[in-house]
C-alpha positions as CSV (number, residue, x, y, z in Angstrom):
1,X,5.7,-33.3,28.3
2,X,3.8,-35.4,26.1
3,X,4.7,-36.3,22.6
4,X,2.1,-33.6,21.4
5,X,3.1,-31.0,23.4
6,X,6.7,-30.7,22.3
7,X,7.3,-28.2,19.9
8,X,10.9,-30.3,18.2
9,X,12.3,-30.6,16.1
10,X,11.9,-26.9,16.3
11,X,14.0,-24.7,18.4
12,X,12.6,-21.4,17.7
13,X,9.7,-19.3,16.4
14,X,9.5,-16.2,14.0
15,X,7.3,-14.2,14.1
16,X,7.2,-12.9,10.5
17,X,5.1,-9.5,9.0
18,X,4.9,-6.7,6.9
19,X,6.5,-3.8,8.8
20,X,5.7,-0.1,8.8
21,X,7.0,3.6,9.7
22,X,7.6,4.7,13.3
23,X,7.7,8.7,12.7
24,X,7.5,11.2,9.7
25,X,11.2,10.7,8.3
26,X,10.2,7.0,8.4
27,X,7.6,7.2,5.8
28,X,9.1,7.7,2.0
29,X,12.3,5.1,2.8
30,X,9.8,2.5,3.7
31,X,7.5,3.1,0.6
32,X,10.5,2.5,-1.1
33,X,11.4,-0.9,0.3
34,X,7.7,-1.8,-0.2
35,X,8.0,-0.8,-3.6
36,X,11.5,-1.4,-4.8
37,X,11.8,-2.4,-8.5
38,X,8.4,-1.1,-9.7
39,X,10.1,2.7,-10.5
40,X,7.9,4.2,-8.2
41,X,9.0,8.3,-8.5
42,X,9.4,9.9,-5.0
43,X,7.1,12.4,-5.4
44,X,4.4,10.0,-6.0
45,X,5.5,8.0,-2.9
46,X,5.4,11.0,-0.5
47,X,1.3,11.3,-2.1
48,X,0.7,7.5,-1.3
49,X,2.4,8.1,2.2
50,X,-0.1,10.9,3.1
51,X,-1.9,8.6,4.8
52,X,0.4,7.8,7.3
53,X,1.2,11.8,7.6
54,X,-2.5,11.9,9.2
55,X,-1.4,9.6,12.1
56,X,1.8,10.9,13.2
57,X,3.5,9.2,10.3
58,X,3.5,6.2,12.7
59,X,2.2,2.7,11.4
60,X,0.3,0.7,14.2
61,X,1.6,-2.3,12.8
62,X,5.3,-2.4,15.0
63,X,3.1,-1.9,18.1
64,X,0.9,-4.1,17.6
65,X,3.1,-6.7,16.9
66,X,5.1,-5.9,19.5
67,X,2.1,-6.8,21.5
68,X,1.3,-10.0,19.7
69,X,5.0,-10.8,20.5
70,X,4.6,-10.9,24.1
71,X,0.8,-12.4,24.1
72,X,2.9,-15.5,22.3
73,X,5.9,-15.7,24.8
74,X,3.3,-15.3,27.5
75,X,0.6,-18.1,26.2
76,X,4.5,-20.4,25.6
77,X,5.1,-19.9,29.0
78,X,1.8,-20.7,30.8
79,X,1.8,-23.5,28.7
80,X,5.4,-25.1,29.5
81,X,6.7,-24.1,26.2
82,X,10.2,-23.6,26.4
83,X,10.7,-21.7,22.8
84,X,12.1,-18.6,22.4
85,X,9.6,-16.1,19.9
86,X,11.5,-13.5,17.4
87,X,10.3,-10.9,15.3
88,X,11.6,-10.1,11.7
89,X,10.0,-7.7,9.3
90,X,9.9,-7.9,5.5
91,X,10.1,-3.9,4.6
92,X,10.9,-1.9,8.1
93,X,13.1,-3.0,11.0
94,X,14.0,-5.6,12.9
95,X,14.4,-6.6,9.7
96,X,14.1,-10.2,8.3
97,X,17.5,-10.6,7.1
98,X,19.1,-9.0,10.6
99,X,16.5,-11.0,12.8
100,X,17.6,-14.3,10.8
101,X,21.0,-13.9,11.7
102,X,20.5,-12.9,14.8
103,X,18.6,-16.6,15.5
104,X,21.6,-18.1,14.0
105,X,24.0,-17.0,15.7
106,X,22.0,-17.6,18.8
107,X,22.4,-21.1,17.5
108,X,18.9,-21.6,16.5
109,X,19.0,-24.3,13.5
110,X,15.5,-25.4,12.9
111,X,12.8,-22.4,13.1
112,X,9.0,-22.4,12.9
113,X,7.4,-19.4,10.6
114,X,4.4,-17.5,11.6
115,X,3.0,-15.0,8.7
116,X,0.6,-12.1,10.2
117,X,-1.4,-13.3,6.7
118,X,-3.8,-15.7,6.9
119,X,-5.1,-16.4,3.5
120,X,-3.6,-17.9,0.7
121,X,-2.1,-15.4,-2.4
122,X,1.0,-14.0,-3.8
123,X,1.4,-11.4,-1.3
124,X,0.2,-13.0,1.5
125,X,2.2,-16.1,1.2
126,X,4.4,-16.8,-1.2
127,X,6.1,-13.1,-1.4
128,X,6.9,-13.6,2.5
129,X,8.6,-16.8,1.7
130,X,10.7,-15.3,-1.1
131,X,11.7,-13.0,1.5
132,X,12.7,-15.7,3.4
133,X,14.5,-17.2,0.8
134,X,16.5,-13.5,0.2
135,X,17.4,-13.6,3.4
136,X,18.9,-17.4,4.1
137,X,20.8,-16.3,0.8
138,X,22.2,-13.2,2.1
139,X,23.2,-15.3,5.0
140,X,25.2,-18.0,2.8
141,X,26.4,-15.3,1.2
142,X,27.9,-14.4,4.6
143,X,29.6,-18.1,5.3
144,X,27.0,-18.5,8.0
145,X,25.3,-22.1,8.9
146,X,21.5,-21.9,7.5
147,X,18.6,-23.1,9.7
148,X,15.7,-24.6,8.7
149,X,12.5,-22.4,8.3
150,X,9.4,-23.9,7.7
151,X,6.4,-21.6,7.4
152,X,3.4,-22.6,9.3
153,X,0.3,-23.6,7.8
154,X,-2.5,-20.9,6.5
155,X,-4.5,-19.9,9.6
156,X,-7.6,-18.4,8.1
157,X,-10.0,-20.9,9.6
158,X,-8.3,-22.0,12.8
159,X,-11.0,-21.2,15.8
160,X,-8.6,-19.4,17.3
161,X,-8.9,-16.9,14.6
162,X,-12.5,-17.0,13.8
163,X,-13.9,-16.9,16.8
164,X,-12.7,-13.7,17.9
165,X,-13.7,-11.9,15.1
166,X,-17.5,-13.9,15.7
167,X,-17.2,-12.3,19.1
168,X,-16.3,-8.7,17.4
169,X,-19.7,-8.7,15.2
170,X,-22.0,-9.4,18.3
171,X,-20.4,-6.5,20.2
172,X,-20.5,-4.4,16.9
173,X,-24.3,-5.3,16.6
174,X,-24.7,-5.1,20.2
175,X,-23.3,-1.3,19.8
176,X,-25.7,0.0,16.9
177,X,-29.4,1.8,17.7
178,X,-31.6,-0.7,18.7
179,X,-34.2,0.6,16.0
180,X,-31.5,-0.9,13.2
181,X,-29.5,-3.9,14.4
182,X,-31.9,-6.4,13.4
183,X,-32.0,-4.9,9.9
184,X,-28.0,-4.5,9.5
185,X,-26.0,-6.1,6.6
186,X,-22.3,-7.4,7.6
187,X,-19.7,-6.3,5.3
188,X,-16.8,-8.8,5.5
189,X,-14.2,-6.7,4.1
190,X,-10.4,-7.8,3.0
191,X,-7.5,-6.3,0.8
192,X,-8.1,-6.4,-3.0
193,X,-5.8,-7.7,-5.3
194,X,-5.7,-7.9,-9.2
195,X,-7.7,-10.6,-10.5
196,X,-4.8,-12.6,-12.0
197,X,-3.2,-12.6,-8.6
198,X,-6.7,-13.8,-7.0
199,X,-7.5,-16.7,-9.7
200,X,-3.9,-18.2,-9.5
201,X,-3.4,-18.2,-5.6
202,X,-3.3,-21.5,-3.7
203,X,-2.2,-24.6,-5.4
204,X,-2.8,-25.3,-9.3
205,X,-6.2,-27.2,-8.3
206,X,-7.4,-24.1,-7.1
207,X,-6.7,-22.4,-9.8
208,X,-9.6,-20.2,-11.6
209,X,-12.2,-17.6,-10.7
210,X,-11.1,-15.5,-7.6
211,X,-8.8,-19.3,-6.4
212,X,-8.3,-19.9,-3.2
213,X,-7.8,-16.7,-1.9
214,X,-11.3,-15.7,-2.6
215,X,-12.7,-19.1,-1.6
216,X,-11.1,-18.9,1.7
217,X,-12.7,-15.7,2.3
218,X,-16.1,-16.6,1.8
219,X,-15.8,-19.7,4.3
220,X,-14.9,-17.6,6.9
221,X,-17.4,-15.0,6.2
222,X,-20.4,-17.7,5.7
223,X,-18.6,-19.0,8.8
224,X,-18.8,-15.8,11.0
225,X,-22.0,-15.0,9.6
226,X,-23.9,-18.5,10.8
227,X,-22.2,-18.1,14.1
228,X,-23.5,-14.4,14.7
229,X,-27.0,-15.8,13.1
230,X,-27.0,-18.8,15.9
231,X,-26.2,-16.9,18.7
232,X,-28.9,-13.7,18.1
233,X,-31.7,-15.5,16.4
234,X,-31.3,-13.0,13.3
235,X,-30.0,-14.0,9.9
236,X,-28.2,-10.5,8.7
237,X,-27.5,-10.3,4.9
238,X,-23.8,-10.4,4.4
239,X,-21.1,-9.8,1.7
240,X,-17.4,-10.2,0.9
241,X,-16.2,-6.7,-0.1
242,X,-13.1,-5.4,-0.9
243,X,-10.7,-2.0,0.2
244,X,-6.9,-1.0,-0.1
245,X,-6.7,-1.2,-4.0
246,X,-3.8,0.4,-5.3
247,X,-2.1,0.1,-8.8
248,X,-3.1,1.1,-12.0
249,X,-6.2,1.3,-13.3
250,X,-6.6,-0.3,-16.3
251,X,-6.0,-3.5,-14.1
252,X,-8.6,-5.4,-12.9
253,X,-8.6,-6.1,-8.9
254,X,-11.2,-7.9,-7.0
255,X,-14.4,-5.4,-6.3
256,X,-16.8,-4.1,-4.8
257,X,-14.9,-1.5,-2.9
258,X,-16.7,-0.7,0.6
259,X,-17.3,2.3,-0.2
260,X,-19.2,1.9,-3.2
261,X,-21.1,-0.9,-1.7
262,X,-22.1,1.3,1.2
263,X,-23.1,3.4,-1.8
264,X,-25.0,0.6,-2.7
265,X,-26.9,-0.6,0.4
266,X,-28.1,3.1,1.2
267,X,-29.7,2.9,-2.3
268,X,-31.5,-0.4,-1.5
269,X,-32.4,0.8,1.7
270,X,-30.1,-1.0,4.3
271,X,-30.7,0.6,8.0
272,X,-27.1,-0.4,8.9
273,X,-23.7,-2.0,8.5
274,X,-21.6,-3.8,10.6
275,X,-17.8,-3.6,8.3
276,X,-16.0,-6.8,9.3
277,X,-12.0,-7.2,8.6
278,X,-11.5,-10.3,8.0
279,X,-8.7,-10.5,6.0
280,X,-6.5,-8.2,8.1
281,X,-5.4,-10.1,11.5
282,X,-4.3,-6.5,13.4
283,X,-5.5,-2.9,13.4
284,X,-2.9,-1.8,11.0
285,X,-2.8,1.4,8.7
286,X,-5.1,-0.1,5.7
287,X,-8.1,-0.7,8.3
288,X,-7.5,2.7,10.3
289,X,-7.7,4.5,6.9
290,X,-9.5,2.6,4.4
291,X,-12.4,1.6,7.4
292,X,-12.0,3.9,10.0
293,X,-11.4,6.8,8.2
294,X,-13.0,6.6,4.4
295,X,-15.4,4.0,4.7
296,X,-16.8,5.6,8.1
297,X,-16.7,9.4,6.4
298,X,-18.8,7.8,3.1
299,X,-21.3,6.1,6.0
300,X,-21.6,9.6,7.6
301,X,-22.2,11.3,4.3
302,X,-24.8,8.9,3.7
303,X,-26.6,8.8,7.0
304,X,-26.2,5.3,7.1
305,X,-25.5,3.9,10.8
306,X,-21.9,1.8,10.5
307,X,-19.7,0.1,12.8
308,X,-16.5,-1.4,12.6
309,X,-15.8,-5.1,14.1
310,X,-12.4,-5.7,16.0
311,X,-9.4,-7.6,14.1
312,X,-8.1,-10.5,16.3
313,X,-4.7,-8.8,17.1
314,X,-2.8,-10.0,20.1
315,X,-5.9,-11.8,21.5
316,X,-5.0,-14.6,23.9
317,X,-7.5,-17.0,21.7
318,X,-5.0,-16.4,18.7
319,X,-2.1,-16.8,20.6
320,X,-3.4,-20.1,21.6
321,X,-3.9,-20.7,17.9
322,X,-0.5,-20.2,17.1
323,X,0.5,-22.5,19.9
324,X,-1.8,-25.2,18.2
325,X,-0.6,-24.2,14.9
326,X,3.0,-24.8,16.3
327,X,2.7,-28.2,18.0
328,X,0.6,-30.3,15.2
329,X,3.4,-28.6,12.9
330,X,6.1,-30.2,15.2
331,X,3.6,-33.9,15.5
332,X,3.9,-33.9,11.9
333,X,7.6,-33.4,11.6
334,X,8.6,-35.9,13.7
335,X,5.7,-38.6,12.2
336,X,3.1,-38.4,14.8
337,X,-0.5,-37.7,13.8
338,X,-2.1,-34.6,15.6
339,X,-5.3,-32.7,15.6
340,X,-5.6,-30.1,12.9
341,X,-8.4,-27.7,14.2
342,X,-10.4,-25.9,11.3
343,X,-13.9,-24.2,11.1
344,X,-15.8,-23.7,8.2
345,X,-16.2,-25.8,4.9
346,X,-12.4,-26.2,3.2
347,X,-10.7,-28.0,6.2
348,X,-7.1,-27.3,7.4
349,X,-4.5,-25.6,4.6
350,X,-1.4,-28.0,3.8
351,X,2.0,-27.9,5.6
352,X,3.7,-27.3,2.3
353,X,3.2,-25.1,-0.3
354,X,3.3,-27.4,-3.9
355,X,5.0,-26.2,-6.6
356,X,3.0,-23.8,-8.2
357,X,1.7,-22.5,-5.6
358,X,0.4,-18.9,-5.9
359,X,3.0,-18.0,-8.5
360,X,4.6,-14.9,-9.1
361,X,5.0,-13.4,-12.9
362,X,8.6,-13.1,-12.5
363,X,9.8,-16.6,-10.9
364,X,11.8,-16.0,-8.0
365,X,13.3,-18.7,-5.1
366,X,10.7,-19.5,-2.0
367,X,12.0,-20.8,1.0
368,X,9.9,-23.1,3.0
369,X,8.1,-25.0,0.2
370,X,8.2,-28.0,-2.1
371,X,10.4,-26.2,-4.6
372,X,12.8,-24.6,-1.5
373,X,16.3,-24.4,-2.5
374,X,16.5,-24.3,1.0
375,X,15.5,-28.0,2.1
């Protein structure tokens, strides 16, 4: 194997995400480890959870992990990657903490991090790695030898990521009434967050006005949206929107909400929409509700012809990125320079998250950064 095909100094992959319910009794327990701390009553969490009542009370998430999971040990093995792939969740089994000590004492001591987030922001980076850090605590705590974990870089514009979702649009345009796919807008569509959280994600330079979880965002969506324009001969107007808001009111998040700016393009007399999920990297609950479910039932009440676009999921293109991801990761580790692959405008993320780094209100220790009690 070549120098830039060998994945040391790491001995094992994690495959790190969010978690969710597998059944009904499932469903108030794991809104509670999502929400721990913020005094959420039960009552209120058993409203919030009636969204997984309507499917079973079964996330998709575990599942589709599970087959993201194997589409990585099976793109490993093709590839004459001899690394072993776990799976740790942050608020529902396997569990971070358990799956961490379960690589330990497997005798894994130096362990590559893949986040199912791709974008920069509190929650979509920096809270995984204080998870991380929880855990290799708890583990101390336990007199057990730490390993290593060191996160893998933001993903967002990787072509192993984009070009799937590129791919998705042309088969949702392909799929509308021929009468209105010129005509159709593209929605790119991603999770809101407060504004506060927005303008201080990615490092301090980023700071300010949306930061660089909204500027991320709109490369890829300028970057899907020239593709799809190259490769039909049709510019379609496009926008970044937002779903999935939650909290109080009085806070500002980031906006439009889809549904208001389906609202919106029925007024100004838009023949169609394409809604495009690009800051979601599986069919979890948030796009089978917020998109499949609510944005899809305002469309319908507005007569106004909508499809939704495929998230990348366990596509053999992204398991290829991770592979990528994992190898230049390993080049850089041991000093050798390697390709960093990147579409769009803002080039490949860093390696290492800089202090101040999408910042939390209430500091807490991050593993798997440049201020990592956990070196």
């Amino acid at each position: 194997m070549s120098d830039l095909r060998d994945p040391a100094p790491y001995d094992a992959l994690l495959l790190l995400s969010f978690g969710g319910p597998e059944g009904p009794d499932d469903v108030v327990p794991f809104l509670e480890n999502v929400t721990r701390g913020r005094g959420i009553p039960k009552e209120r969490l058993k409203e919030v959870g009636q969204h997984y009542f309507l499917f079973g009370g079964v996330s998709p998430i575990n599942d589709q992990n599970r087959a993201l999971l194997e589409a990585l040990r099976k793109d490993f093995a093709e590839h004459g990657l001899d690394l072993p792939v776990h799976w740790g969740n942050r608020n529902w089994a396997p569990y971070l903490t358990d799956t961490l000590r379960e690589m330990t004492e497997a005798g894994h001591r130096r362990i590559a991090v893949l986040a199912t987030s791709a974008y920069a922001s509190y929650s979509g980076c920096r809270q995984y790695r204080e998870n991380l850090a929880d855990a290799l605590a708890t583990l101390e705590a336990e007199g057990r030898q730490l390993p290593r974990v060191d996160k893998l870089r933001h993903y967002f514009n990787h072509p192993g990521f984009v070009r799937p979702m590129i791919d998705g649009v042309l088969a949702s345009l392909a799929d509308l009434p021929e009468d209105v796919r010129a005509g159709a807008h593209l929605a790119f569509t991603t999770h809101s967050i407060p504004t506060s959280a927005a303008d201080s994600s990615g490092p301090d330079t980023d700071h300010g006005d949306g930061g660089a979880y909204v500027r991320q965002h709109l490369d890829v969506a300028r970057t899907v949206a020239d593709a799809v324009a190259r490769e039909t001969g049709v510019e379609h107007p496009w926008e970044l929107v937002y779903q999935s808001r939650s909290g109080a009111p009085h806070i500002p998040w980031l906006e439009p909400d889809i549904c208001d700016h389906l609202e919106s393009l029925h007024a100004s007399g838009a023949p169609a929409v394409v809604m495009v999920p690009i800051g979601f990297v599986s069919d979890h609950m948030e796009v089978l509700y917020d998109l499949d479910t609510e944005a899809t039932a305002k469309a319908a009440e507005l007569g106004l012809p909508v499809r939704r676009s495929a998230t990348v999921g366990a596509d053999p293109r992204f398991a290829g990125a991770v592979r990528d991801l994992l190898l230049e990761r390993a080049a850089s580790e041991r000093g050798i320079p390697a390709e960093r692959c990147a579409l769009g405008a803002l080039g490949p993320s860093h390696d290492l998250c800089p202090v101040g780094c999408c910042p939390a209100r209430a500091p807490r220790p991050a593993a798997a950064g440049a201020d990592s009690p956990y070196a």
